[in-house]
N, CA, C and O atoms as a Maestro MAE file, in Angstrom:
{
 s_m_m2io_version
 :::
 2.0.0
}

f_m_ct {
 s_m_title
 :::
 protein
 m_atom[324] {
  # First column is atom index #
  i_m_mmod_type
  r_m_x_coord
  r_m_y_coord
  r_m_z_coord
  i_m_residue_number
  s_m_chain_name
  s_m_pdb_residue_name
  s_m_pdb_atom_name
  i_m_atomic_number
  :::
  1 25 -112.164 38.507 97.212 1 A "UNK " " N  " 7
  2 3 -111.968 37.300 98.001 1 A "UNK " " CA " 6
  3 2 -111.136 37.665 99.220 1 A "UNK " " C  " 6
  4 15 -110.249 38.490 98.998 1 A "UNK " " O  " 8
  5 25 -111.248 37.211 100.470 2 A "UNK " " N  " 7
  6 3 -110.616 37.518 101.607 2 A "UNK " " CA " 6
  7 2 -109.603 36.672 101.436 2 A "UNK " " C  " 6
  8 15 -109.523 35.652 100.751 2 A "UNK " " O  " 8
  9 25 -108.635 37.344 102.317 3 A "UNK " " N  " 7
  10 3 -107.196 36.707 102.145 3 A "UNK " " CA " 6
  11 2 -107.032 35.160 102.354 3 A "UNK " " C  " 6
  12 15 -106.331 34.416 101.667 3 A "UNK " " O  " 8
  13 25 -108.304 34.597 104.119 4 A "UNK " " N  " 7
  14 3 -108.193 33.556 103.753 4 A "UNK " " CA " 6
  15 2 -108.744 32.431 103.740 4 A "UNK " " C  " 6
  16 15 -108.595 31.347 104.303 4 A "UNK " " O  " 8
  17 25 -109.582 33.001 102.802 5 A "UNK " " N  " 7
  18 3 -110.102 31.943 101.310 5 A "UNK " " CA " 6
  19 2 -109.286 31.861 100.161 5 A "UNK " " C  " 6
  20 15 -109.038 30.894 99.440 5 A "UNK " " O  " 8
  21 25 -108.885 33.111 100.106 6 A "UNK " " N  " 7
  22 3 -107.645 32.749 98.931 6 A "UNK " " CA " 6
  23 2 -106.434 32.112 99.192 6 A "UNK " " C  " 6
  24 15 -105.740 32.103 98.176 6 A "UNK " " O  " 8
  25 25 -105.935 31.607 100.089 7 A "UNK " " N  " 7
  26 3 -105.084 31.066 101.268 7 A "UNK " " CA " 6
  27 2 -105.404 29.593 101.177 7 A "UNK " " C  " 6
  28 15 -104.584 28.709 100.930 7 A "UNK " " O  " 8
  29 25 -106.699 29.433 101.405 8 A "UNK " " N  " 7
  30 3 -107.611 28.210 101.540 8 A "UNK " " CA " 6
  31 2 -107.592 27.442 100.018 8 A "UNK " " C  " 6
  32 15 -107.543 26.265 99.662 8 A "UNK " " O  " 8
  33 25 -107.628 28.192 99.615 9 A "UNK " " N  " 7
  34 3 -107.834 27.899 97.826 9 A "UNK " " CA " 6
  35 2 -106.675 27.561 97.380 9 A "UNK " " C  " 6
  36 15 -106.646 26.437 96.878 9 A "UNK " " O  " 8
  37 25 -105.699 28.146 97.386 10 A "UNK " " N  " 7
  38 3 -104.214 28.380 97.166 10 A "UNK " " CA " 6
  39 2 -103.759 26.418 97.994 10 A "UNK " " C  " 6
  40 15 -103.627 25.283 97.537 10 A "UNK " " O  " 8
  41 25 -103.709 26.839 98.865 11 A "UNK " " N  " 7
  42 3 -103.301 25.298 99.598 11 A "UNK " " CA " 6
  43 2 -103.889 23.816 99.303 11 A "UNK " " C  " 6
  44 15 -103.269 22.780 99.542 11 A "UNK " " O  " 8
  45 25 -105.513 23.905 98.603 12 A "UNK " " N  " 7
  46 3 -105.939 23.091 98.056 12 A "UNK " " CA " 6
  47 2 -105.309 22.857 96.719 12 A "UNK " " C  " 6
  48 15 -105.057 21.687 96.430 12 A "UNK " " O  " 8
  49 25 -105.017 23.806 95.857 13 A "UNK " " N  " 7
  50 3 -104.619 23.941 94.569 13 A "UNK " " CA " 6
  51 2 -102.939 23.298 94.919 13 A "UNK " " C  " 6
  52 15 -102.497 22.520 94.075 13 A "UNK " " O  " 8
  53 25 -102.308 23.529 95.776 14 A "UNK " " N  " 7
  54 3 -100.700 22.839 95.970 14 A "UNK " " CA " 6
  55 2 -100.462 21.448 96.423 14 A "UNK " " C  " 6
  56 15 -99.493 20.716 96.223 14 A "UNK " " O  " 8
  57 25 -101.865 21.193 97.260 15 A "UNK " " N  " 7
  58 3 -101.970 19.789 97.934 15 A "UNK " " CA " 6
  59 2 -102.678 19.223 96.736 15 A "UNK " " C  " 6
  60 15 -103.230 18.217 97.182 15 A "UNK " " O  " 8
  61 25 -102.996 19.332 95.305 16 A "UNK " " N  " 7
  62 3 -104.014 18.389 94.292 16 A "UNK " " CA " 6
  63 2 -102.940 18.928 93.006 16 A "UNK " " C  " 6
  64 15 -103.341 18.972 91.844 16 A "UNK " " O  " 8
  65 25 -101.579 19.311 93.385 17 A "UNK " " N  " 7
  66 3 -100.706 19.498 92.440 17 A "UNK " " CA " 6
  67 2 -99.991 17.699 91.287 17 A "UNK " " C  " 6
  68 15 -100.136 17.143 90.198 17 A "UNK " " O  " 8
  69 25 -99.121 17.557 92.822 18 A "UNK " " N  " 7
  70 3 -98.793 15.849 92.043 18 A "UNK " " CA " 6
  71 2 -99.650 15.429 91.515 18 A "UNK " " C  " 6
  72 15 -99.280 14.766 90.546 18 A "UNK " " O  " 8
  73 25 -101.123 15.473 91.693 19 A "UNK " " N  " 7
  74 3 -101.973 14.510 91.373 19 A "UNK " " CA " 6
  75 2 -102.335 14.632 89.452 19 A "UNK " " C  " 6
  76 15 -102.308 13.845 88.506 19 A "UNK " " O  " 8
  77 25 -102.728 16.430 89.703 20 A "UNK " " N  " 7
  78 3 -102.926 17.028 88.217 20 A "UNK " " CA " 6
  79 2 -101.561 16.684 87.971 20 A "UNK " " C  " 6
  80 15 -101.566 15.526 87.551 20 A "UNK " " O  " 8
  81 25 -100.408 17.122 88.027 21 A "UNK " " N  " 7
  82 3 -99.662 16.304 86.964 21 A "UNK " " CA " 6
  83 2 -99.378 14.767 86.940 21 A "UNK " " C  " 6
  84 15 -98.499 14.164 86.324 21 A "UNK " " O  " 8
  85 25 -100.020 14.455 87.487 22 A "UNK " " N  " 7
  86 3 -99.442 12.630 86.932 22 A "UNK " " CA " 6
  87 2 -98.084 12.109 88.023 22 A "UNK " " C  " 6
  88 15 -97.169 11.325 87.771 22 A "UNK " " O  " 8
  89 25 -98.283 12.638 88.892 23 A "UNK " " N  " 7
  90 3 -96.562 11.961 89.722 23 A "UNK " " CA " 6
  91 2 -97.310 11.282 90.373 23 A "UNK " " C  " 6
  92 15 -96.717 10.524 91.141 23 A "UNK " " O  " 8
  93 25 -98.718 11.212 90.402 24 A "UNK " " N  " 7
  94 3 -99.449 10.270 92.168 24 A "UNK " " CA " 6
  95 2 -101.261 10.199 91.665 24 A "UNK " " C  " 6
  96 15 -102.074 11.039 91.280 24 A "UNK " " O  " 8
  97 25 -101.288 9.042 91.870 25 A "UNK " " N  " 7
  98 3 -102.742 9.014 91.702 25 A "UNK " " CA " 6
  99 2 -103.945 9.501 92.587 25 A "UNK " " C  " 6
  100 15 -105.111 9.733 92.267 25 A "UNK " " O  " 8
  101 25 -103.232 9.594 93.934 26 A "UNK " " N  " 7
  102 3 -104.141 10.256 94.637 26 A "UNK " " CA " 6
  103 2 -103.388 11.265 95.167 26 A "UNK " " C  " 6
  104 15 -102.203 10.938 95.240 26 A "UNK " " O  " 8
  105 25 -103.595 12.244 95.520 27 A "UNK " " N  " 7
  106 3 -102.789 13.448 96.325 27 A "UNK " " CA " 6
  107 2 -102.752 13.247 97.873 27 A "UNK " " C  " 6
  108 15 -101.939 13.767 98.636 27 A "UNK " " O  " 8
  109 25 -103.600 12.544 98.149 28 A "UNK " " N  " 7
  110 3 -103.698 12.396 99.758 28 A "UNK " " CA " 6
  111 2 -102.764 11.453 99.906 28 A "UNK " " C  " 6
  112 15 -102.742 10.956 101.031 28 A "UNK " " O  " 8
  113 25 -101.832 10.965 98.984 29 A "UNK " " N  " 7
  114 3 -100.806 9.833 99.489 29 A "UNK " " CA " 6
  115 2 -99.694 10.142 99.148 29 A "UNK " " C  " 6
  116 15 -98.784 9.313 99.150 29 A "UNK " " O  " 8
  117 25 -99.498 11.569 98.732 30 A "UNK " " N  " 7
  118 3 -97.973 12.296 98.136 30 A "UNK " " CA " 6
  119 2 -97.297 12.305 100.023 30 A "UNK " " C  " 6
  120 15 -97.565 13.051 100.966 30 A "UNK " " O  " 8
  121 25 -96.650 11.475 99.938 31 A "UNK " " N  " 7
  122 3 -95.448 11.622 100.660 31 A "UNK " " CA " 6
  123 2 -94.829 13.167 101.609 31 A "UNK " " C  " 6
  124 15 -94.844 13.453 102.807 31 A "UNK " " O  " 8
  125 25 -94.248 14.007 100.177 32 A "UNK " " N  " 7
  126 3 -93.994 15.424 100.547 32 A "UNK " " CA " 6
  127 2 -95.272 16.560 100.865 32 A "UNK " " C  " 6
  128 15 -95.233 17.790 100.861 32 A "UNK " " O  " 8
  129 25 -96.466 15.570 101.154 33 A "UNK " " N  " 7
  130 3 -97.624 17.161 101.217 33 A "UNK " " CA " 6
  131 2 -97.496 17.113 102.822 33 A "UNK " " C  " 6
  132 15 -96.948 16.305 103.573 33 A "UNK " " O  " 8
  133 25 -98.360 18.531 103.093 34 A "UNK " " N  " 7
  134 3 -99.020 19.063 104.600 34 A "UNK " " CA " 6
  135 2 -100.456 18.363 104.544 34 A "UNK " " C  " 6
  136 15 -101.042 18.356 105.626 34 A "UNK " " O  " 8
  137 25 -101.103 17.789 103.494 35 A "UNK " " N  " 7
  138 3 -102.079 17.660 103.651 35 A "UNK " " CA " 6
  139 2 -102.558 16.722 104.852 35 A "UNK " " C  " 6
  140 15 -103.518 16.988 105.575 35 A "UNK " " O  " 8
  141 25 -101.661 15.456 104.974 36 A "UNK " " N  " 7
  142 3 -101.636 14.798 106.085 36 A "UNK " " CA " 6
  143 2 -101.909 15.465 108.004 36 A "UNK " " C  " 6
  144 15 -102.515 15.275 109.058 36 A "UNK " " O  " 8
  145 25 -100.690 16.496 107.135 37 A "UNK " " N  " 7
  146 3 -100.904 17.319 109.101 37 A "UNK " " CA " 6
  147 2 -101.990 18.387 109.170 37 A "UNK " " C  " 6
  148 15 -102.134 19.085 110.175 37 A "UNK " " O  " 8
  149 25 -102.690 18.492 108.172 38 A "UNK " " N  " 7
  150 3 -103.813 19.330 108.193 38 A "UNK " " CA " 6
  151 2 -105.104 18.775 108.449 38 A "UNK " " C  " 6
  152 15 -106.101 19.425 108.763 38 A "UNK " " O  " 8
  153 25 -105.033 17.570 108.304 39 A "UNK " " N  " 7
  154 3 -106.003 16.526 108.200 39 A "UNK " " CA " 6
  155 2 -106.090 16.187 109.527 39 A "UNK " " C  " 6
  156 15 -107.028 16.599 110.210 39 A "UNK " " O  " 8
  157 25 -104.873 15.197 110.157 40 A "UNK " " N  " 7
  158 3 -104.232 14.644 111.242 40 A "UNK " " CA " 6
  159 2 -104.683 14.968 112.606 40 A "UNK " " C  " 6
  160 15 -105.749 15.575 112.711 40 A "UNK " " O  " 8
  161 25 -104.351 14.808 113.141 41 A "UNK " " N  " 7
  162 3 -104.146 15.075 114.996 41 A "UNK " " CA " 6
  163 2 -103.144 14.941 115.844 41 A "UNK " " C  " 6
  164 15 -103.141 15.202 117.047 41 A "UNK " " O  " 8
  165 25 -101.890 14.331 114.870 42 A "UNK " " N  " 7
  166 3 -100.799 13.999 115.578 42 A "UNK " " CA " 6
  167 2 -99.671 15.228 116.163 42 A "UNK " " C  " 6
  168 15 -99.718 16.158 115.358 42 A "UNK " " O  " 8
  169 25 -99.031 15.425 116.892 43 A "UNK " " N  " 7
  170 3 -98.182 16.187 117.286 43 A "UNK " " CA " 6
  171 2 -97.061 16.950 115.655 43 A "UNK " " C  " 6
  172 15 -96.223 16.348 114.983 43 A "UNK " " O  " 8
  173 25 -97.514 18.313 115.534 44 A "UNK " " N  " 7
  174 3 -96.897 19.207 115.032 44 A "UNK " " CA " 6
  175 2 -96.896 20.142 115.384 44 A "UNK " " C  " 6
  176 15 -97.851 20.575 116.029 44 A "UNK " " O  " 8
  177 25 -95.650 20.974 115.068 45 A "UNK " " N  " 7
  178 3 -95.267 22.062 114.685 45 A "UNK " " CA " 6
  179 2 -96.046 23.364 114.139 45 A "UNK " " C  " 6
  180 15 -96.191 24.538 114.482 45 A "UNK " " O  " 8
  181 25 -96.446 22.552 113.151 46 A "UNK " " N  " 7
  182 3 -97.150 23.433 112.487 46 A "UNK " " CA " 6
  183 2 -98.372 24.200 112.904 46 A "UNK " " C  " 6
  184 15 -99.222 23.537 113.500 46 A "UNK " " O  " 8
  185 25 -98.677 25.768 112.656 47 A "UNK " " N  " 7
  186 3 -100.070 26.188 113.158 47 A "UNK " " CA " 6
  187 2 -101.578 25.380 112.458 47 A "UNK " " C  " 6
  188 15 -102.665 25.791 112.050 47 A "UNK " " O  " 8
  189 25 -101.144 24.499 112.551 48 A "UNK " " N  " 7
  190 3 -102.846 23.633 112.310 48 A "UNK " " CA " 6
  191 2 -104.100 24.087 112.441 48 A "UNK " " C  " 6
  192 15 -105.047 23.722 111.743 48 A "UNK " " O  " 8
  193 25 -104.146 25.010 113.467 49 A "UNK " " N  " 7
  194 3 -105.467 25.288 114.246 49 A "UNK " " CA " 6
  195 2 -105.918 27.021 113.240 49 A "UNK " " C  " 6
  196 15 -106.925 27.717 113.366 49 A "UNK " " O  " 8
  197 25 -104.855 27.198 112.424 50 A "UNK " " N  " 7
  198 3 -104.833 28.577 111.685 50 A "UNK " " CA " 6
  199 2 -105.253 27.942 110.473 50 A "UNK " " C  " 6
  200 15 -106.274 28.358 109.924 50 A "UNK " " O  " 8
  201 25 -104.659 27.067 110.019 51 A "UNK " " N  " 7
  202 3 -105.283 26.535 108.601 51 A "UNK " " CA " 6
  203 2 -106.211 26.246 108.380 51 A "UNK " " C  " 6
  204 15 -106.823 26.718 107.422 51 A "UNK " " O  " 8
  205 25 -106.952 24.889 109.587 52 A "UNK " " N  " 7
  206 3 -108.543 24.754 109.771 52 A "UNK " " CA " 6
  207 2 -109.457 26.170 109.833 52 A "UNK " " C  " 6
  208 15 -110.481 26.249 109.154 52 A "UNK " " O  " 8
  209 25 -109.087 27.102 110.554 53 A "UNK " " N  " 7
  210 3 -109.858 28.222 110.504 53 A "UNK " " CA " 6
  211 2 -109.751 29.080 109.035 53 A "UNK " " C  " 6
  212 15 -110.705 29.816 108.784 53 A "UNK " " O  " 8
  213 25 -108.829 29.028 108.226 54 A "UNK " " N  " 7
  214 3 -108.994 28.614 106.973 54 A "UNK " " CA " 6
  215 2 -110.442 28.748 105.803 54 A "UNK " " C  " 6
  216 15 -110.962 29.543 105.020 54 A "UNK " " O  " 8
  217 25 -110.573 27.596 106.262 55 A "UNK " " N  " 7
  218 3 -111.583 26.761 105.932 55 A "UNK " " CA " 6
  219 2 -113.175 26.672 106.451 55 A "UNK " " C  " 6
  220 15 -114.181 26.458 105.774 55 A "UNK " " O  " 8
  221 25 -113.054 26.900 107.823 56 A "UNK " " N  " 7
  222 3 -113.709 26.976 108.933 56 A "UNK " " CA " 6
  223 2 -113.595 25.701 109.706 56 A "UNK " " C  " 6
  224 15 -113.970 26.082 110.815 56 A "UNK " " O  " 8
  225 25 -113.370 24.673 109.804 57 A "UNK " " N  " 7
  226 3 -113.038 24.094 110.479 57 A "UNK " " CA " 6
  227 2 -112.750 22.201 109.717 57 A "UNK " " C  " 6
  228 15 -113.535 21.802 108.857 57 A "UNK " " O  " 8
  229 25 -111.806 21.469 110.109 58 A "UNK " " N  " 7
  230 3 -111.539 19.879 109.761 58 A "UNK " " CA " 6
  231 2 -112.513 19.524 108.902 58 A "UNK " " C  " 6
  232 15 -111.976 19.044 107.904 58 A "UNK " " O  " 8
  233 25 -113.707 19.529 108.804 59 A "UNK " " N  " 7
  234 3 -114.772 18.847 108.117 59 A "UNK " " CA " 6
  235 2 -114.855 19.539 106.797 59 A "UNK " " C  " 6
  236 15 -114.864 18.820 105.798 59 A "UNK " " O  " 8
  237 25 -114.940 21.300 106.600 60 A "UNK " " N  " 7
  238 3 -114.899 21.806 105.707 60 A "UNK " " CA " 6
  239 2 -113.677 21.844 104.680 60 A "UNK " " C  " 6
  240 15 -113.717 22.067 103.470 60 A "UNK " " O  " 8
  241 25 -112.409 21.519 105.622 61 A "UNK " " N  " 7
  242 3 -111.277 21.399 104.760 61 A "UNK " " CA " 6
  243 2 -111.012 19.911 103.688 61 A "UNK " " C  " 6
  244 15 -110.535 19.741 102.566 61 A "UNK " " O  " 8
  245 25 -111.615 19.015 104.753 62 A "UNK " " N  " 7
  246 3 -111.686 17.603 103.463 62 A "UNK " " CA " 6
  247 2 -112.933 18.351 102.228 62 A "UNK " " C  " 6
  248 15 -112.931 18.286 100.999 62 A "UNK " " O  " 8
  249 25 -113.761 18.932 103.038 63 A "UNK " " N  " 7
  250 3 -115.259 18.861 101.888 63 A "UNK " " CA " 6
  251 2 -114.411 19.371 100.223 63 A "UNK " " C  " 6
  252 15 -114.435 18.852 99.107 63 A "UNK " " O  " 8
  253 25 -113.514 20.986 100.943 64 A "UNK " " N  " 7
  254 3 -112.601 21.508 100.182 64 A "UNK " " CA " 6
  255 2 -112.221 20.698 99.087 64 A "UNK " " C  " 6
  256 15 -112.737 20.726 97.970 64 A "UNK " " O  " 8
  257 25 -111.049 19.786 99.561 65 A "UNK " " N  " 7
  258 3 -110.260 19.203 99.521 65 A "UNK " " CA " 6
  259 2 -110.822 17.716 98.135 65 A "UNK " " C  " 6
  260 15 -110.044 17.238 97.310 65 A "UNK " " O  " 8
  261 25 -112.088 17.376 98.269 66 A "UNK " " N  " 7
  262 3 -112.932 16.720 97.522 66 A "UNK " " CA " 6
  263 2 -113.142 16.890 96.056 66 A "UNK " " C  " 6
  264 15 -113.410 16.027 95.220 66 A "UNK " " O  " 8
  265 25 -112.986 18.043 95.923 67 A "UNK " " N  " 7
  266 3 -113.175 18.433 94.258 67 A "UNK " " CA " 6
  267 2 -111.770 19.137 93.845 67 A "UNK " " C  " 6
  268 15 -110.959 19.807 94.484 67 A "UNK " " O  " 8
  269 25 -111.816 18.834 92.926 68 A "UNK " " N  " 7
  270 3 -110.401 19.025 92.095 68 A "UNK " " CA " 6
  271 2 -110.646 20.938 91.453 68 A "UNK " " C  " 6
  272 15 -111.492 21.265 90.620 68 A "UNK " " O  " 8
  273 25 -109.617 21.932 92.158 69 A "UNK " " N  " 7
  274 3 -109.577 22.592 91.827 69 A "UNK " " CA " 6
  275 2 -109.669 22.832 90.343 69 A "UNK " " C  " 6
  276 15 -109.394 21.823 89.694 69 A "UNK " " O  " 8
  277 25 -109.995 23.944 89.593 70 A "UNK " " N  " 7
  278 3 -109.497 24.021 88.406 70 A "UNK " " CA " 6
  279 2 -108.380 25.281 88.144 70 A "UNK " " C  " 6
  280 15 -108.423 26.418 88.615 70 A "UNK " " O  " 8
  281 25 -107.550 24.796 87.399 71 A "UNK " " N  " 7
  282 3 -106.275 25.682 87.548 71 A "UNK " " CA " 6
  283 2 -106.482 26.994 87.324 71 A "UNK " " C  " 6
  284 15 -105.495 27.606 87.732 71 A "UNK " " O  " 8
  285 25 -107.399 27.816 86.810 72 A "UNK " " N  " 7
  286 3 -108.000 28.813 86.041 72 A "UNK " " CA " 6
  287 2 -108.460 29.697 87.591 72 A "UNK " " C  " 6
  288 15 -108.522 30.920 87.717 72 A "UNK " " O  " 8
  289 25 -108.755 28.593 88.717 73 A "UNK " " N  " 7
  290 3 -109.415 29.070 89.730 73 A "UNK " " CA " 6
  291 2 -107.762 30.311 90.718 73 A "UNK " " C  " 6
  292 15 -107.479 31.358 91.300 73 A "UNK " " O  " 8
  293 25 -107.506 29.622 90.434 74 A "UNK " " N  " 7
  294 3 -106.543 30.420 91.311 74 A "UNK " " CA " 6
  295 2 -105.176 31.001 90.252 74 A "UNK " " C  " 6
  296 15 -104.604 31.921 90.837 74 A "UNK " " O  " 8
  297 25 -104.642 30.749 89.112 75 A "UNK " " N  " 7
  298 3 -103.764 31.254 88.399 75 A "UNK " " CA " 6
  299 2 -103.841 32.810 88.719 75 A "UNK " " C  " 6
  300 15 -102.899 33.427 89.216 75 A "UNK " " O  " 8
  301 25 -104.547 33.136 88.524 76 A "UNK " " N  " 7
  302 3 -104.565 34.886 88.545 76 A "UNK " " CA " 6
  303 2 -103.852 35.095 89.698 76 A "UNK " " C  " 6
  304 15 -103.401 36.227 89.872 76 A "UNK " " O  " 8
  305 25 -103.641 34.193 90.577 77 A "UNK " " N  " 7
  306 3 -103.154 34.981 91.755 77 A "UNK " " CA " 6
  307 2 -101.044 34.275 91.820 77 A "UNK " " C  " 6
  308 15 -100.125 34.915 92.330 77 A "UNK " " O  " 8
  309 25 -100.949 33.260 91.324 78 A "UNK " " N  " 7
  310 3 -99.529 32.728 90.758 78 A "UNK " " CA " 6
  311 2 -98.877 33.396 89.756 78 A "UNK " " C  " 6
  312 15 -99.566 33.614 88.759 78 A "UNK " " O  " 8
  313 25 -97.645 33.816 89.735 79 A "UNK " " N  " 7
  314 3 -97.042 34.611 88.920 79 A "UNK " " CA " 6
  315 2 -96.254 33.561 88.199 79 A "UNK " " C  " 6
  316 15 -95.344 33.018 88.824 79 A "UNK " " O  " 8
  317 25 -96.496 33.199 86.932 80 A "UNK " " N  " 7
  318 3 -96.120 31.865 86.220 80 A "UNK " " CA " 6
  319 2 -94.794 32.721 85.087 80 A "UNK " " C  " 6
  320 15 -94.890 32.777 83.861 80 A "UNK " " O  " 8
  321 25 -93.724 33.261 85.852 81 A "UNK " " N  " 7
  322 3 -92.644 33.808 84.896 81 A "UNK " " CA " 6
  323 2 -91.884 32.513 84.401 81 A "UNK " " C  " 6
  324 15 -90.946 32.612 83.610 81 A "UNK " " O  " 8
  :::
 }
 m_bond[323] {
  # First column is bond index #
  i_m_from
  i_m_to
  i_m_order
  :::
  1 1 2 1
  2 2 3 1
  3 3 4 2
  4 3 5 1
  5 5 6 1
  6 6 7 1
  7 7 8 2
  8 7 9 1
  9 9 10 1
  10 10 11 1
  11 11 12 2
  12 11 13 1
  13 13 14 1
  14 14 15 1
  15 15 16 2
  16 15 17 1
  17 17 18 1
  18 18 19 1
  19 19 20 2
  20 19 21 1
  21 21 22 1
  22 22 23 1
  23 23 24 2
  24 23 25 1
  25 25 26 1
  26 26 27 1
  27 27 28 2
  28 27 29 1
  29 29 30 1
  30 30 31 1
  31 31 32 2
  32 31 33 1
  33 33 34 1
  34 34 35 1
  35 35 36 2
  36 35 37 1
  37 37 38 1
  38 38 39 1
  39 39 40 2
  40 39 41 1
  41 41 42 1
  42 42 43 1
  43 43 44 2
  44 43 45 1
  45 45 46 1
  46 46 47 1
  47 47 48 2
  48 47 49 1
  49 49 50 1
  50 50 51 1
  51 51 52 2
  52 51 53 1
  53 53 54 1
  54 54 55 1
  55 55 56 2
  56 55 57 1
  57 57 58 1
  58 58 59 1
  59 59 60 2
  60 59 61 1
  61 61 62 1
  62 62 63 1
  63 63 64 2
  64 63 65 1
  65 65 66 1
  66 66 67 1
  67 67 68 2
  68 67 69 1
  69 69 70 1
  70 70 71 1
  71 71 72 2
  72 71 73 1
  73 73 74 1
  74 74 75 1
  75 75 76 2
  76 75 77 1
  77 77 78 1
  78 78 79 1
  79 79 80 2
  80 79 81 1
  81 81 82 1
  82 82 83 1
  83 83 84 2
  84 83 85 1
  85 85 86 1
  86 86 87 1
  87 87 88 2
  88 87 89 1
  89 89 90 1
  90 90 91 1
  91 91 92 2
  92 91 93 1
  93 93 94 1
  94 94 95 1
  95 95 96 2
  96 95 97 1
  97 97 98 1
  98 98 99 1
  99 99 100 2
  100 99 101 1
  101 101 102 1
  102 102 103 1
  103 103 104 2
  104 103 105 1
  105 105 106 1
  106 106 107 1
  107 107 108 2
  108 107 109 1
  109 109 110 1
  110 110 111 1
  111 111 112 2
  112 111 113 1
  113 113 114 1
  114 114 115 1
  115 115 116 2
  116 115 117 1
  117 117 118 1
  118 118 119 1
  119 119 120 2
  120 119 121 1
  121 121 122 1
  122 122 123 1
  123 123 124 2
  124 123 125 1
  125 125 126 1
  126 126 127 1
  127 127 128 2
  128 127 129 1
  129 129 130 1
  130 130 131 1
  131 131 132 2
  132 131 133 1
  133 133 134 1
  134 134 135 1
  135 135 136 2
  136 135 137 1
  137 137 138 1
  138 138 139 1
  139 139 140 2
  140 139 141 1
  141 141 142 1
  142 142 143 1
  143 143 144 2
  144 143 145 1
  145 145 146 1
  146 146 147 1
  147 147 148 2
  148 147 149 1
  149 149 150 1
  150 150 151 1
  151 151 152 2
  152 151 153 1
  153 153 154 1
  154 154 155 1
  155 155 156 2
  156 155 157 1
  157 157 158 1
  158 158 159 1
  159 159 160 2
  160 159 161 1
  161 161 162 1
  162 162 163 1
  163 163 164 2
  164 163 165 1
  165 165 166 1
  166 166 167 1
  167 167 168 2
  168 167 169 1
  169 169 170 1
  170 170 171 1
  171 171 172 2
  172 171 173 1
  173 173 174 1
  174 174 175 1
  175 175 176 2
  176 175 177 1
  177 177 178 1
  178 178 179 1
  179 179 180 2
  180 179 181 1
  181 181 182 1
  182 182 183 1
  183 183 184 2
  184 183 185 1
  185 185 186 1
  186 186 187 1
  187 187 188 2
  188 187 189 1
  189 189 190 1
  190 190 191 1
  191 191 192 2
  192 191 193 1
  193 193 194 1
  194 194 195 1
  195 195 196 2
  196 195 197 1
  197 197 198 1
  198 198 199 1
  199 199 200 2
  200 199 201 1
  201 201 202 1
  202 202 203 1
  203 203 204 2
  204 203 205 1
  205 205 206 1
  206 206 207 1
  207 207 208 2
  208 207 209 1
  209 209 210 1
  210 210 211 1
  211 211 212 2
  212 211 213 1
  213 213 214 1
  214 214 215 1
  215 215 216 2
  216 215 217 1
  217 217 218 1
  218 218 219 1
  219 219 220 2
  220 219 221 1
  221 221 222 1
  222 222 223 1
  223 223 224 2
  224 223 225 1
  225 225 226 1
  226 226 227 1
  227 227 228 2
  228 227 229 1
  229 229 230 1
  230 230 231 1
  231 231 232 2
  232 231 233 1
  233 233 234 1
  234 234 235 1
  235 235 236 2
  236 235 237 1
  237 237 238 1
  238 238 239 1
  239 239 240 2
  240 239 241 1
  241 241 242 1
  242 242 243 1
  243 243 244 2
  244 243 245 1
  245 245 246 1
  246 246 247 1
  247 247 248 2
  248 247 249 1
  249 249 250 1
  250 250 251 1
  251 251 252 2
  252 251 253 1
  253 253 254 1
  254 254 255 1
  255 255 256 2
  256 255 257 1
  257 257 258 1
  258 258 259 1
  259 259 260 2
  260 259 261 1
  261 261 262 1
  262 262 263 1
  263 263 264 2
  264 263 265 1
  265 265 266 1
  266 266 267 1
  267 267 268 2
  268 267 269 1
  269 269 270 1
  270 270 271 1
  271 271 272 2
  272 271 273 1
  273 273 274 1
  274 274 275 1
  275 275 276 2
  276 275 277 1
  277 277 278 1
  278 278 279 1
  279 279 280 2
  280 279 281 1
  281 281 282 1
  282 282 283 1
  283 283 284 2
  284 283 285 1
  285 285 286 1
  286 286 287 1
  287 287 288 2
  288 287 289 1
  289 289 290 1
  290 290 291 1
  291 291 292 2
  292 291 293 1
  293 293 294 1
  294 294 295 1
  295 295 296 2
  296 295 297 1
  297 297 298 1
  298 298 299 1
  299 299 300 2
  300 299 301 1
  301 301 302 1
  302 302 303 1
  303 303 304 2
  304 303 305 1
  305 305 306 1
  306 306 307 1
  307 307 308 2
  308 307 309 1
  309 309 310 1
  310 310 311 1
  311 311 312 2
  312 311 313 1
  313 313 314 1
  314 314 315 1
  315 315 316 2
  316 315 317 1
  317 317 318 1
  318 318 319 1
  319 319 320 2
  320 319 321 1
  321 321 322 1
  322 322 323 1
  323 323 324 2
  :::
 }
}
């Protein structure tokens, strides 16, 4: 897997975190995510335009973003000490 797709994967799996555990019914309304400014258009900071490429571009990152990772998908790469 290229670094970033696994990057891509990784950030979907952190932004659909609250949700798998039960703190938020939807993840797109957790308060503390990036998912908003990744989504967004509003004035940040953040390299935005690196994350979409990501993905390949805004449209592919919601498509992403649509199905609920499964934790199995990316563990191998989290060091769960």
């Amino acid at each position: 897997m290229t670094e970033s797709r696994y990057f891509a994967r990784l950030l979907v799996y952190i932004h659909q975190n609250p949700q798998r555990h039960g703190l938020i019914d939807d993840y797109r309304h957790w308060p503390y995510s990036s998912y908003g400014v990744f989504t967004g258009d509003g004035v940040t900071f953040v390299k935005r335009d690196v994350v979409r490429e990501w993905f390949g571009d805004v449209g592919e990152l919601l498509d992403a973003h649509q199905a609920m990772l499964d934790v199995d998908d990316v563990r191998r790469f989290v060091d769960e000490d």
